[in-house]
C-alpha positions in Angstrom: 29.6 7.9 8.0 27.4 6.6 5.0 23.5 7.3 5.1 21.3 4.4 5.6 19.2 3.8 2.4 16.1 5.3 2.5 14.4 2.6 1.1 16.0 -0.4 3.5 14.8 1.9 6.9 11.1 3.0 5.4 10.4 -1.2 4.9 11.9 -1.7 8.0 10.4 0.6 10.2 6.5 -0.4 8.5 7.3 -3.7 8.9 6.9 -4.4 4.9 6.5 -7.2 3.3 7.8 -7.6 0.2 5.8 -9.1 -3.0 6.5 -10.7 -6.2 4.3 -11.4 -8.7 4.1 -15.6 -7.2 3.8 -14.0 -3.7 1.2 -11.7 -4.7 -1.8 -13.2 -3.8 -0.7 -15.8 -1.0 1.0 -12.5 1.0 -1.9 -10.3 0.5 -4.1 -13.2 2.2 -1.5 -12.9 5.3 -3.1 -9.8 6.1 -6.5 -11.3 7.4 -9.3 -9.2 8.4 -6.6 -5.9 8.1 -6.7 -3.2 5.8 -3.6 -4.5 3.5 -1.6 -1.5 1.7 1.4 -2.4 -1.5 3.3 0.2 -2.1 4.8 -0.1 -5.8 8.3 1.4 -6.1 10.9 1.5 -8.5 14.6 2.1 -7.6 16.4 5.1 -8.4 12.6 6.8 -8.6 13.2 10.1 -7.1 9.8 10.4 -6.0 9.4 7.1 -4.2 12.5 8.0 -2.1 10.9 11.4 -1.6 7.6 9.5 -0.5 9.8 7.1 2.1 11.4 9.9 3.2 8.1 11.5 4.3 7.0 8.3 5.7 9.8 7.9 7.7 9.7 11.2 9.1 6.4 10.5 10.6 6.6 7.3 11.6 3.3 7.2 14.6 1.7 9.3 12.2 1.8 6.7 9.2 1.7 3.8 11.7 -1.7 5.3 13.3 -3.1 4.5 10.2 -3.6 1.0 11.1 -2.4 -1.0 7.8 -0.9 -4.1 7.5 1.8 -3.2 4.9 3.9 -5.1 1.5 5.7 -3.5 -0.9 7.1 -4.5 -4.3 9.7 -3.1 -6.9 8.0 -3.0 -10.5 10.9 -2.4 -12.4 12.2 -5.9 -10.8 8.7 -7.1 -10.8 7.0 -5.9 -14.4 4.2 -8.6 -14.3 2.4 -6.8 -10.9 3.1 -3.2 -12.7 1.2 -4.3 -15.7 -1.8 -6.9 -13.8 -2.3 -3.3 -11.9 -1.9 -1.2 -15.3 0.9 1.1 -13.2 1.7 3.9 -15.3 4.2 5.3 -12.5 5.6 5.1 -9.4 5.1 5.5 -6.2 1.3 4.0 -6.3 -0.1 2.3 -3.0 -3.2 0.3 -3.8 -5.6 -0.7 -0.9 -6.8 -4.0 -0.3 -8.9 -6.0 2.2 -9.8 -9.9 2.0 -7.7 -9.5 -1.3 -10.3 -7.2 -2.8 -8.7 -4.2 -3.9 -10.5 -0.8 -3.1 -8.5 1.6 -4.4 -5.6 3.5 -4.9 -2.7 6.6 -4.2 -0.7 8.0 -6.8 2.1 10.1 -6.3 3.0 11.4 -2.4 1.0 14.5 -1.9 1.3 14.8 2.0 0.3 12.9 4.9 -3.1 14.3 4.8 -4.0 12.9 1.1 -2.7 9.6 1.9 -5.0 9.5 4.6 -7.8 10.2 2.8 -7.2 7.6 0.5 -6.9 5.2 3.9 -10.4 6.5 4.6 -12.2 6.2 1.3 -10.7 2.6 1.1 -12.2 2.0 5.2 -15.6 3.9 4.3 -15.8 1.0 1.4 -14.9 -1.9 3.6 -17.7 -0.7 5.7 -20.4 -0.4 2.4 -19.2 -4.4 1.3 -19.9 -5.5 4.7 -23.4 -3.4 5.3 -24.5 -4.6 1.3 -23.5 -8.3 2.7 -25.2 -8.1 6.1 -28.4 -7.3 4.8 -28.1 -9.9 1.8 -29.9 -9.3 -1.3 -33.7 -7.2 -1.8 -36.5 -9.8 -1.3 
């Protein structure tokens, strides 16, 4: 029996969108008020499959994290890899209300890819204080 691509089971179990470069924009607005995450792959990248694999391996873990998840292929979609200046894959930028706030390159474990989840929650939470309290009379 074959192996089920990695690739095929880590979008499907996430639930991930996928983005071109004239979805872009409208699909990151699908994710409302959530914390939206793209992972930018490339195929035959050994260390996207690598990060899937993780991914899938953990799948409450990753899922925990509370995103709202899309995905895109930059050697299919070369316009998104240069509007985000991608110098490799796998990169997962961050975004909320379409305002990107930040970024993870490269799968270094569970535990740095939720740090990056944090630092891009702890900013969501610094834009909405700075707005509450409007601008210094």
């Amino acid at each position: 029996m074959a192996d089920v691509p990695v690739e095929g089971t880590a979008f499907s179990v996430f639930e991930m969108q996928e983005l071109s470069a004239d979805t872009f924009d409208a699909g990151l607005a699908l994710a409302g008020e959530e914390l939206a995450v793209v992972f930018f792959w490339g195929v035959d990248c050994y260390n996207c499959e690598i990060a899937k694999k993780a991914m899938v391996a953990k799948p409450n873990e990753i899922r925990a994290l509370g995103l709202k998840w899309f995905h895109s292929n930059v050697y299919e979609h070369r316009e998104l890899g240069r509007r985000f200046m991608l110098h490799g894959v796998p990169t997962w930028f961050f975004f909320h209300r379409g305002r990107r706030l930040g970024r993870a390159t490269g799968w270094h474990g569970l535990g740095q890819f939720e740090a990056a989840v944090s630092a891009a929650r702890a900013k969501i939470g610094a834009l909405e204080a700075k707005h509450a309290t409007g601008p210094a009379s």
